[in-house]
Structure formats: structure tokens, C-alpha cells
C-alpha positions in Angstrom: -33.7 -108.3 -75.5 -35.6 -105.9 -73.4 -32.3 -104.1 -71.6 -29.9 -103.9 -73.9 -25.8 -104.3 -72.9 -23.9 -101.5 -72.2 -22.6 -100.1 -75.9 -18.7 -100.7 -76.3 -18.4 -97.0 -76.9 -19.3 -95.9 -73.7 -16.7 -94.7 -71.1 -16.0 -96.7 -68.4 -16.5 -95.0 -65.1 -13.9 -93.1 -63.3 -12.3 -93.7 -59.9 -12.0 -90.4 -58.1 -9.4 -90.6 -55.0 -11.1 -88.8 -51.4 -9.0 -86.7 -50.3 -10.8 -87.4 -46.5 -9.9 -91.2 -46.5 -6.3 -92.1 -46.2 -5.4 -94.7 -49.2 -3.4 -96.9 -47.4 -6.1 -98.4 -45.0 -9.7 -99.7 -46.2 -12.3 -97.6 -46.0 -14.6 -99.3 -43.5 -11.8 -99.0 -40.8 -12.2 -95.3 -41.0 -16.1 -94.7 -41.9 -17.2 -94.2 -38.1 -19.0 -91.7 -35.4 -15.4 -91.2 -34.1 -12.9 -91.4 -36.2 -10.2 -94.2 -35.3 -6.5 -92.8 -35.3 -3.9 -92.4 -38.6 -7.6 -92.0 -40.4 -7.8 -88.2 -41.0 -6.2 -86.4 -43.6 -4.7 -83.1 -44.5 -7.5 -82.0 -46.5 -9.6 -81.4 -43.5 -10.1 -78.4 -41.5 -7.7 -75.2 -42.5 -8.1 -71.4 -41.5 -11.2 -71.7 -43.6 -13.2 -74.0 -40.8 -11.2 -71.7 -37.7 -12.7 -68.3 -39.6 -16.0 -70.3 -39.8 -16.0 -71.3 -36.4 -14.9 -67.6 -35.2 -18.1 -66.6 -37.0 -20.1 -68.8 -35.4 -19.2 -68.1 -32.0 -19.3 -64.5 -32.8 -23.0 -64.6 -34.1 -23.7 -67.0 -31.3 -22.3 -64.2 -28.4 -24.5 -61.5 -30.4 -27.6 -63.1 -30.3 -26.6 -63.9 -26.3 -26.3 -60.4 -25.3 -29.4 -59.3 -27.7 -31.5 -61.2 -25.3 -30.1 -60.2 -21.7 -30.5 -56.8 -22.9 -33.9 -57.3 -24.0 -34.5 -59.0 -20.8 -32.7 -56.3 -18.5 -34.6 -53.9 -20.2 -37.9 -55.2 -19.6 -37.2 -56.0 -16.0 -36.8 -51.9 -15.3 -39.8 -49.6 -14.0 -40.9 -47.6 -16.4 -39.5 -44.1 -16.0 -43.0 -41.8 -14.4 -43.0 -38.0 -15.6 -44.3 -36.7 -12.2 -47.8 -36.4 -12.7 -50.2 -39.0 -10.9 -52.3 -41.3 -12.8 -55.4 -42.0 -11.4 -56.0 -45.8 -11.1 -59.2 -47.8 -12.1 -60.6 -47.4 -8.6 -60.4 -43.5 -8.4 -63.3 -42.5 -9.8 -66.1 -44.7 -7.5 
């Protein structure tokens, strides 16, 4: 025999329950882009994923007024001390 049977003293494997998947309904009903109604569960979401989301949207509003800064600051003249410049025509 080239691939032997499994040995008798080997574990069988272990079902582990989802806690995402109700275990009432079959699991194809709820395995879906949008998830169909009665197929969520408790263990989802939590003031873990709000504090995540706040962060997010925090970071997100940062980096938003980094660039209109950035931008209003390039849109301004350049402040001029005074004191004329000649240009690159003055001298002919």
C-alpha cells in the first residue's frame, strides 16, 4: 500500500461552532454579498468596530484638512519684503 489508512490512534477532527452563523438555519442560506435577515448574530460588531470606525473617520478628516491646507497655502502670493527684483529682461 502506497498511502497508508489513517492510524486508529489518531484524533478525530473537531467541530468548532461560528459564532457569525446562526445554528438553526444552513449555512448556504446565510453565506451571501448581503446578508439575508435572522442571519446575523450577536458576536458581530460591539464598541470595538464603533471605536474602530471613529478612528477611521477621524484619520480620514485629518488627512482631508492636511490637503486643503496644503492646497490654500500654495494658492497665496508669496509675501514680497519691499525691495524690487529685477526680472530677466532688466538687464538688456
Amino acid at each position: 500500500m502506497l498511502f497508508p489508512q489513517t492510524a486508529p490512534d489518531e484524533p478525530t477532527p473537531v467541530s468548532v461552532p461560528n459564532d457569525f452563523l446562526p445554528a438553526d438555519r444552513p449555512y448556504t442560506e446565510c453565506i451571501s454579498a448581503v446578508q439575508p435577515l435572522g442571519c446575523g448574530s450577536e458576536a458581530r460588531g460591539g464598541w470595538e468596530q464603533g471605536v474602530l470606525f471613529g478612528v477611521l473617520v477621524a484619520g480620514l478628516v485629518i488627512i482631508g484638512w492636511r490637503i486643503v491646507r496644503s492646497t490654500r497655502r500654495r494658492q497665496q502670493p508669496a509675501p514680497t519684503s519691499g525691495v524690487s527684483t529685477p526680472g530677466p529682461d532688466a538687464g538688456s
